[in-house]
N, C-alpha and C positions, 0 to 999 in steps of 0.2 A: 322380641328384638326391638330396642329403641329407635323409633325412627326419626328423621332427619326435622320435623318438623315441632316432634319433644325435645330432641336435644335445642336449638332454637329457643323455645320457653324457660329451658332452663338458663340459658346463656343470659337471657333477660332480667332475672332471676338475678344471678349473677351480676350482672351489670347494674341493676337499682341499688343492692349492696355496695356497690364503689362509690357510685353518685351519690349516694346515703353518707359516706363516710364510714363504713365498714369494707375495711379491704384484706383482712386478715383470711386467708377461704377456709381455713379451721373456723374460726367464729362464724362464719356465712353459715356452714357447713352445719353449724352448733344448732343456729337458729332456724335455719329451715327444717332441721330434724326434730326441731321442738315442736314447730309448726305444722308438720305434714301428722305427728306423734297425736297435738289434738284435733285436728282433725278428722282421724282416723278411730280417734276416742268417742267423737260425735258418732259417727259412722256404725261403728258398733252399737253404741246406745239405740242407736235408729231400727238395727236389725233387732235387737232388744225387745224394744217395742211393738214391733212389727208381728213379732214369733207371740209374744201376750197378747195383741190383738185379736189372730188367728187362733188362740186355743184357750180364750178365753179366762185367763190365769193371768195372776200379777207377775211384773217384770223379775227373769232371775237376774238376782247382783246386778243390780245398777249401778249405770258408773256413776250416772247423776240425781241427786234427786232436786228436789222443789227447791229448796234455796241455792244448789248451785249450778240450774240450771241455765242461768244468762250468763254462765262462765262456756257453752259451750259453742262452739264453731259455727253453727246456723244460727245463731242468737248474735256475738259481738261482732260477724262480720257485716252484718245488719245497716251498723249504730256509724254514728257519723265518724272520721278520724280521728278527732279529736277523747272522741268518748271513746272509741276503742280502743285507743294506745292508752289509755287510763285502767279502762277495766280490762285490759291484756297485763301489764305492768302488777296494778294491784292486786286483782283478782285472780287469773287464768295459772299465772308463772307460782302464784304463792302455793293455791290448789291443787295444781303439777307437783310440787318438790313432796308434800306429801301424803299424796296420790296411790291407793293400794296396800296402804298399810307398812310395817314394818320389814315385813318377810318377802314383800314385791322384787322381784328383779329390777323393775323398770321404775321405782319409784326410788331403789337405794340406787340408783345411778341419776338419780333427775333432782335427787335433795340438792345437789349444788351447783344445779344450771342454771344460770345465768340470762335476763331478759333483756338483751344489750342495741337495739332497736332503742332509737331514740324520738325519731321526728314522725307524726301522724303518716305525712306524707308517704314514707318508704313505709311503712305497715302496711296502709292501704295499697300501694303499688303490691305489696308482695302477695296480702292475702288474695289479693283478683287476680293474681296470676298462677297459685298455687289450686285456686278454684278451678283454672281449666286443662288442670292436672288429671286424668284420670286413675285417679290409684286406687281403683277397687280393683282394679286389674294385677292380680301379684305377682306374674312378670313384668308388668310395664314399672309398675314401684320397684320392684328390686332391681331391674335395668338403669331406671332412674337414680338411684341411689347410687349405683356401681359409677353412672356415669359422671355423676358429681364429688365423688372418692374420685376417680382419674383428674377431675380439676384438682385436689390437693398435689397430686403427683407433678402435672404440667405445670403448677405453679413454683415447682423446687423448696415446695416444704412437708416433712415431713414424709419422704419420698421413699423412708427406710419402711412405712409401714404397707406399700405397695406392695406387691408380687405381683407379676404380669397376671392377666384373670385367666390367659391360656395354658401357662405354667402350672396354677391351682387345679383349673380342669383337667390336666393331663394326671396330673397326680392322683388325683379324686376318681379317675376312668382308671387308672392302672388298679386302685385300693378295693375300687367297689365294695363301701359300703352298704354293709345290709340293715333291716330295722333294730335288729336285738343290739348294735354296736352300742359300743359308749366313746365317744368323742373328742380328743381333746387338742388344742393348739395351746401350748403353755408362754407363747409371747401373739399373741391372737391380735393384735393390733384394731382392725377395724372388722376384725372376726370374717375375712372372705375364704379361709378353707373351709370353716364352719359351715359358711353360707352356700358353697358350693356343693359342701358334703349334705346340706339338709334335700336343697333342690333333685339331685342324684336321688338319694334313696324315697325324695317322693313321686319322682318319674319312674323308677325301676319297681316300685314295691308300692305302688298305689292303692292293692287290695290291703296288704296288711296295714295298712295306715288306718283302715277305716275301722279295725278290731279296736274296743277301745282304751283297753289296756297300753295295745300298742302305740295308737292316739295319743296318750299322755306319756307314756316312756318318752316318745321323741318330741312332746313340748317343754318337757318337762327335767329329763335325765337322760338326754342322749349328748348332748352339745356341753364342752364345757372350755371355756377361755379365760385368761391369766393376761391381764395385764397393771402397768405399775402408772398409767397415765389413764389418768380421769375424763379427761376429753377424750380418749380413742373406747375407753370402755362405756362411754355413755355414747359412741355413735358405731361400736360393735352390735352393744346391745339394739338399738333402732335397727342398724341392718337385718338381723336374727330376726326382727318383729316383723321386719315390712316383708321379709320373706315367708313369713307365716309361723313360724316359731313361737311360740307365746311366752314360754319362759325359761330359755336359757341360763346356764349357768355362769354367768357372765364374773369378772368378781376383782377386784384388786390382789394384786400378789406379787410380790417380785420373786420369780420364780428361782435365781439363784443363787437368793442369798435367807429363802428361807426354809426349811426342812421338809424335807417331800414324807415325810412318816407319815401323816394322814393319807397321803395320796398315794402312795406305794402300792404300786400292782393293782390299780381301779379302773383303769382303761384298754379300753380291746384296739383301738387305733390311739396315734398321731398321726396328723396332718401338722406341718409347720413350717416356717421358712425366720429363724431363731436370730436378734440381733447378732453382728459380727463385731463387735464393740474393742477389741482386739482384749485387753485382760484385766484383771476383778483382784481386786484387795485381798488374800487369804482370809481375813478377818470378815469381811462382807460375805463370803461362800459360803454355803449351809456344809456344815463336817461330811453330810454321811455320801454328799456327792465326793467329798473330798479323798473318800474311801475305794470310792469305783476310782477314780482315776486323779493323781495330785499334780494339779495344775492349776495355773491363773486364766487359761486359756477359756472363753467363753463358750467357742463353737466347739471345744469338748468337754466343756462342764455341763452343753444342753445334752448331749449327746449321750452322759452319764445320768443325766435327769429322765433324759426321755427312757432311757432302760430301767432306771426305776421307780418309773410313771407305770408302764405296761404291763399286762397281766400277762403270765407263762402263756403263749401260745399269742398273745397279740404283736401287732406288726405295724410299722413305721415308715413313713415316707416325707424324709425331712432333706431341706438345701440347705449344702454346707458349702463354706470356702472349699474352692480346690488346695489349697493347703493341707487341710485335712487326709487329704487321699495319699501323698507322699512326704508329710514333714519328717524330720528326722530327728527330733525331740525325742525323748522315752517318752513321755504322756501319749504321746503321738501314734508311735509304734504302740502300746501297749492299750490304746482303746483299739486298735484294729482289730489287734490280735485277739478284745475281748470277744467283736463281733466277729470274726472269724472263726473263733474256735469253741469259744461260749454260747454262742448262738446261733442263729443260720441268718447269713449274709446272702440277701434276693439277688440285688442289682445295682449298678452303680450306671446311671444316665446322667454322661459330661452335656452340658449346657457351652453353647458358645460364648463368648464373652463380651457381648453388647445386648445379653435380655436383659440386663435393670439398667442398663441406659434411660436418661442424659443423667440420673441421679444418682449411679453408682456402676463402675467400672468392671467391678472384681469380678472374674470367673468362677466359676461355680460348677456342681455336679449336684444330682438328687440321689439318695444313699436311701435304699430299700431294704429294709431288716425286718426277722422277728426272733421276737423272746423267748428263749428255750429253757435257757437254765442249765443245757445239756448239749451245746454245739448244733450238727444239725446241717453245716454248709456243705454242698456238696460242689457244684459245676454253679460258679456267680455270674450273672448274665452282662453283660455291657455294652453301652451302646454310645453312639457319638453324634448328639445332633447337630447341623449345623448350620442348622435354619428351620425358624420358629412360626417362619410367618409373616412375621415384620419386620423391618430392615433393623442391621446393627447399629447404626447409627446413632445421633442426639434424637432426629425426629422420629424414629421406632415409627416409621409410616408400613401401612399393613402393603403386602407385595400382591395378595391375590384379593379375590372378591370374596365379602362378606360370608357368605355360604360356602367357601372353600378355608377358612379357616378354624384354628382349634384344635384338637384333637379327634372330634367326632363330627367332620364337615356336614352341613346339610346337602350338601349335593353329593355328597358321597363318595366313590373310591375316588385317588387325587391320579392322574397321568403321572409320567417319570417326567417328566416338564418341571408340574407343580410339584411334586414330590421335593424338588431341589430347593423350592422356597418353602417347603411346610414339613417336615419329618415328622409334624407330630400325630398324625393319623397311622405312619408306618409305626412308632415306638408302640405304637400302643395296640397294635395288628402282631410284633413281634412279639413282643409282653408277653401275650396269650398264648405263644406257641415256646416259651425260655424252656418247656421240659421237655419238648416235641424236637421239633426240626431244627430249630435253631442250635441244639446239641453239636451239629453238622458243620455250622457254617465255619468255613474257613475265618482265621485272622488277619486276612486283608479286607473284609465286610466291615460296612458299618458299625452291624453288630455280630456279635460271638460269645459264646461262653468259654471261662477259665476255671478248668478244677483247682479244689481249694490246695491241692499239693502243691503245683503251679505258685498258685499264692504268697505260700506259706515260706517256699523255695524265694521269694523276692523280699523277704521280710514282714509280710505282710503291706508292700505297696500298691495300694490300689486306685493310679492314676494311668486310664486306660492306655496311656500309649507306651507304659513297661509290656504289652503285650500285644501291643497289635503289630503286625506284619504289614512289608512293604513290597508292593508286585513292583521288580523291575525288571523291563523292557527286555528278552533274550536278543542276544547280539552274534549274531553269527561269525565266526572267524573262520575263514581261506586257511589250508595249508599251503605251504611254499610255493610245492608244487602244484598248486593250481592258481597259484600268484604268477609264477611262472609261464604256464601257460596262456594266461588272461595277458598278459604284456608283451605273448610274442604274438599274439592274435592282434594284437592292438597296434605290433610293428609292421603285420603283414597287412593291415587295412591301409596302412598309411601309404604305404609302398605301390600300393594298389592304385591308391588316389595319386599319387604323383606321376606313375604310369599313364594313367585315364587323361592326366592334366596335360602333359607330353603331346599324347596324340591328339588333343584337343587345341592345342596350339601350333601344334605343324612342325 
């Protein structure tokens, strides 16, 4: 957990960058990911060294050797300002671009980064501040990281490649990831399902991480993201690193406008939250999505992507426009019907309509599927959050304390109080129980299940409130005669009291 007095450092950080004349927080962003990148290069080297000292054996793979070692982190931040912004400029940034060879993840994303720090001055200010950083710690780095991506968001740019990081955790807790998966986000933006999903399976599955086949599966070929911007895929890829990932499949792609036939049926999940771009040129669309389903529509051309992305038996949990759930389009109808009747249709969890606030209005649902090939749906679970945690508003300010938000609170079960402000520890309590007791619950519940006949009976509409029920109030109605009676009871009071009044006044 970031605490109060990093975020601070970072905001410093931050603010040398404006005073500097760099105020773009994508470029801030660029450059301190380059910066904490060799750092952490050093870092390694160090341990390097460390393990050949102890076992008396020369260094494996060095990152540095004798002549470019005054390109590294203990060495230029040494040298006075002037000489460091030269030999950071000259030397450090050239070395970086191509760094690891050709086959590198991180060095085919680093060939066209940019060293855009100008004056001694802010160098110097940033490297002594990134020094009392401590990011050996791989929570604190990937905390830190996460919490400098949320300044691109609060600054209102680039706001599409956000997802709330409790929205991702819910998803990621509902999917549980195990180590044998294969990965994928096919618009991965700054890679945080990735990120969440790596963290997950190495709290849950700690031992098998340490087998070391399985070691390298999940450096190496577990994680894979798709995006068509070179700045998000070069600060995807740093996320995946600082998280401990070594080499992610990170990779330029524009994912639908070029032909998933390589990638066809190679992934056991998606995680995703897919631009809403509203719709695509027929000529820019790769045909063979064109074939699942013909439309210009994006958020169902990802939807025909991601089905055949998946391998027969893997499973999807992707945010779509609530569109999606009842348009009345044929594309529309006819992808439901695919995931309805082609496949088996998990869950459909509607989102309220201020989680991508202040940067995006639209209402939304998360759509839980998998790939059959052979239908499969039987009773689809749904649920209706409507509160996340943090308020709907512009300022998205958190409603409860630290530890009581999320999906998986650290304090643990929430009261029916906090409950009202956080549903996402219940979603994800009922989740576990969609084939169990939840069978049961009535359709005036938050949540309930609908058999697929039900469904199919509606056209295949699956926007929860074609099915949910409304308790109202029973109202009792008198007969006549007891109307009757009631108003002569009510003449006989009266009569009573005017009597009483009589003798009260003489």
């Amino acid at each position: 957990m970031i605490t109060g007095e990093l975020k601070s450092k970072i905001d410093r950080i931050w603010d040398a960058f404006a005073s500097g004349g760099i105020a773009n927080p994508l470029e801030v962003i660029e450059q301190i990911t380059s910066l904490m990148f060799i750092r952490r290069l050093d870092d390694l080297q160090t341990a390097k060294e460390n393990k050949a000292n102890r076992t008396g054996r020369s260094i494996e793979q060095p990152i540095y050797t004798a002549d470019t070692d005054r390109l590294r982190w203990s060495r230029f931040t040494n040298e006075a300002p002037d000489t460091m912004l030269a030999l950071v400029r000259d030397g450090v940034f050239p070395w970086l671009r191509n760094l690891g060879g050709e086959d590198s993840t991180y060095s085919h994303h680093m060939r066209d980064v940019r060293f855009t720090i100008t004056t001694p001055n802010l160098l110097s200010k940033v490297v002594d501040m990134l020094d009392e950083i401590p990011l050996g710690d791989r929570d604190v780095k990937g905390d830190l990281y996460e919490y400098m991506l949320g300044k691109i968001a609060a600054a209102g740019r680039n706001g599409q490649f956000r997802t709330p990081r409790q929205i991702i955790h819910l998803m990621v807790e509902m999917m549980a990831p195990g180590p044998k998966d294969e990965i994928c986000d096919p618009a991965c933006g700054t890679a945080g399902f990735l990120v969440a999903a790596a963290e997950y399976v190495s709290r849950t599955h700690h031992e098998a991480l340490l087998e070391p086949a399985q070691r390298q599966h999940f450096n190496e070929s577990m994680f894979h993201g798709f995006d068509f911007d070179s700045t998000m895929l070069r600060i995807g890829s740093m996320n995946m690193l600082l998280h401990e990932v070594e080499s992610p499949d990170i990779r330029y792609r524009d994912s639908l406008a070029e032909n998933a036939a390589g990638e066809a049926e190679r992934y056991s999940l998606i995680l995703a939250n897919p631009p809403f771009s509203g719709s695509l040129d027929y000529d820019a669309t790769a045909k063979d999505l064109q074939q699942v389903v013909k439309t210009r529509s994006t958020e169902l051309l990802f939807l025909a992507l991601f089905l055949r992305l998946l391998k027969p038996g893997g499973r999807a949990a992707v945010i779509i426009p609530d569109g999606v759930l009842f348009g009345s389009t044929k594309a529309h109808k006819e992808l439901r019907k695919i995931l309805v009747e082609d496949h088996k249709l998990d869950a459909v969890v509607s989102l309220p309509g201020g989680v991508f606030k202040p940067y995006a209005g639209v209402t939304t649902a998360i759509l839980f599927f998998t790939k059959t090939n052979s239908g499969g749906t039987g009773n689809v679970w749904f649920y209706e959050v409507t509160a996340d945690g943090w308020s709907l508003d512009d300022k998205r300010s958190p409603l409860l304390d630290e530890d009581k938000l999320g999906p998986a609170p650290e304090a643990g079960a929430l009261t029916e109080a906090e409950h009202e402000k956080n549903n996402l520890p219940d979603v994800l309590r009922r989740w576990k129980l969609r084939n169990g007791s939840e069978q049961d619950r009535a359709r005036t519940n938050q949540s309930f299940c609908v058999p697929k006949a039900d469904i199919a009976a509606q056209g295949y509409d699956l926007s929860m409130n074609r099915y949910k029920e409304t308790v109202y109030e029973e109202v009792k109605y008198r007969s006549p005669a007891e109307i009757m009676d009631g108003l002569a009871q009510i003449e006989a009071a009266i009569q009573q009291g005017m009597s009483e009044l009589k003798v009260m006044l003489g």
